[in-house]
N, C-alpha and C positions, 0 to 999 in steps of 0.2 A: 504494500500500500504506500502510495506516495505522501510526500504531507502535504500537498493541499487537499487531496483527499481524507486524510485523518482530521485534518481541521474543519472541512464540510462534514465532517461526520458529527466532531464535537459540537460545533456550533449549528448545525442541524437537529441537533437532539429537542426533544418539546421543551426543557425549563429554557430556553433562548429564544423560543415565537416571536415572542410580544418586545416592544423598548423596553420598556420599564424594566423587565429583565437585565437588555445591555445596561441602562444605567444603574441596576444593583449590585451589575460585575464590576464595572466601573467602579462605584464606590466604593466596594470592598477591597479591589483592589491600591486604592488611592489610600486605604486607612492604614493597611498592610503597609504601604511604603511610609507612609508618617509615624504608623509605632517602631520603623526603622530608626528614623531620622531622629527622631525623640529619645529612644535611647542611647544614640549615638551622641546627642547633645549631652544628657545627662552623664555621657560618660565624661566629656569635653571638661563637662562644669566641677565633675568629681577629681576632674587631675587638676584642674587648676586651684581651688580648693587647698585639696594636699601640698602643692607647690606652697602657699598661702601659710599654712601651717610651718611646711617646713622653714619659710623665710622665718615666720615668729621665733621659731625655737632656738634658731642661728642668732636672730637678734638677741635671745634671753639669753642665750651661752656668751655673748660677745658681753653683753652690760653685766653678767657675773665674773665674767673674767677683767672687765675696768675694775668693778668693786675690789675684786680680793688683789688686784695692783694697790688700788686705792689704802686699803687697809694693810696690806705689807708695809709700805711708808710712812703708815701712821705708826705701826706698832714698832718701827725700825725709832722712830723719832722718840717713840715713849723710853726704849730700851735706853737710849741716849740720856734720856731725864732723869729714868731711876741708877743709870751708871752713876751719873752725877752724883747724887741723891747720896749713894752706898762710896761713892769716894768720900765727898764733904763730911758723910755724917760724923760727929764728933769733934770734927775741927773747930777751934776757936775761931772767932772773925767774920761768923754769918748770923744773924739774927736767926731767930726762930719760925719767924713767920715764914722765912724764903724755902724753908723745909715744908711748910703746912702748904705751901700757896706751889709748890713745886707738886708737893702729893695730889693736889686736889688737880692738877691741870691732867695729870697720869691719871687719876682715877678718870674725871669729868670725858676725855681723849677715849681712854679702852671702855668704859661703859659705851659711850655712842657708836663704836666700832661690832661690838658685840649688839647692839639693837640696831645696825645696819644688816647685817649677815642671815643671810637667809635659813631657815633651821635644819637645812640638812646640813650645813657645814659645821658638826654638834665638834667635831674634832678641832677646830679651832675655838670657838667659843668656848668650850672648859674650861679649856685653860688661862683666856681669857677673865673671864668669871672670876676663877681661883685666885687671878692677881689680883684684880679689883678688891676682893676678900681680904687678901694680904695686907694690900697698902692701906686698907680702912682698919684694919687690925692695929696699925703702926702709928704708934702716939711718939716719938720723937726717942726714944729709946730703945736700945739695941739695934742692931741689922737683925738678925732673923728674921724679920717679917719683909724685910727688903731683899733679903737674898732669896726667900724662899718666893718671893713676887717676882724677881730676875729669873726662879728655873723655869717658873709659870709661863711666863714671857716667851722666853726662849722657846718653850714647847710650842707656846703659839705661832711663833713666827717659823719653826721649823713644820708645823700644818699646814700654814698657808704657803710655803715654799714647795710642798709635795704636790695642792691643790693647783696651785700654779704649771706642775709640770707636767698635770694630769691633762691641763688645757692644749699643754702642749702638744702632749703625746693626740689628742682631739683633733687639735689644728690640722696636725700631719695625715691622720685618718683621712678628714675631708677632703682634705687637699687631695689624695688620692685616690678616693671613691667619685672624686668631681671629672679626674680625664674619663 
């Protein structure tokens, strides 16, 4: 059988008599191609979407990685203050107050650094914390509570140096899941 004979067979058959028939083939087949087209868009809109997403998430990682720059230099600057602090202490020659007004600027500094930091970064913030504890512990006698706010310290700023190199080690990821 040839096809134009197979197509006069189909299109000869009784549900195609009448028009009204052509135009419910028609339409049917018109709706068939639009719930094509329609899920094709909705795919369109589903990848751009994710792209969308992904760009936030990039942004989020890039302003946490400013932050925990931000706070490395704060806490490098505090370490500088309570050095100080654990050198002078005892020394004739400095009033009392430059100790009180010295502690409070460290405390006042690592308290707003610690309620910057977002709560999954608990590893830096402890230890954080624990200085702040320290230095409010420290009424102007002995070190102890200065030294023991320096190992604090230190912990912290060796967290955010790890965190730091974790962004890194992310960067580099990217960087090569992007070619």
């Amino acid at each position: 059988m040839k096809m134009g004979e197979w197509l006069m067979a189909f299109f000869g058959f009784s549900q195609f008599k009448t028009f009204w028939n052509w135009i419910g083939l028609a339409a049917d087949l018109f709706g068939i191609m639009a719930l094509a087209i329609t899920i094709w868009q909705i795919m369109q809109v589903k990848s751009k979407v994710n792209s969308s997403i992904d760009a936030m998430n990039e942004l989020k990682r890039l302003q946490e990685q400013e932050l925990l720059k931000k706070i490395f230099k704060e806490l490098e600057g505090q370490q500088e203050n309570l050095n100080w602090l654990l050198e002078k202490h005892g020394q004739s020659g400095y009033r009392g107050t430059i100790f009180e007004e010295k502690n409070a600027v460290i405390v006042t500094t690592l308290t707003h650094c610690v309620n910057e930091l977002p709560i999954k970064y608990k590893e830096i913030s402890d230890p954080i914390r624990s200085t702040v504890l320290e230095l409010r512990s420290y009424n102007g006698e002995g070190k102890k509570h200065l030294e023991e706010a320096e190992g604090y310290l230190y912990s912290a700023i060796q967290a955010v140096k790890v965190a730091e190199e974790q962004f890194s080690v992310d960067n580099i990821k990217m960087i090569a899941h992007s070619d």
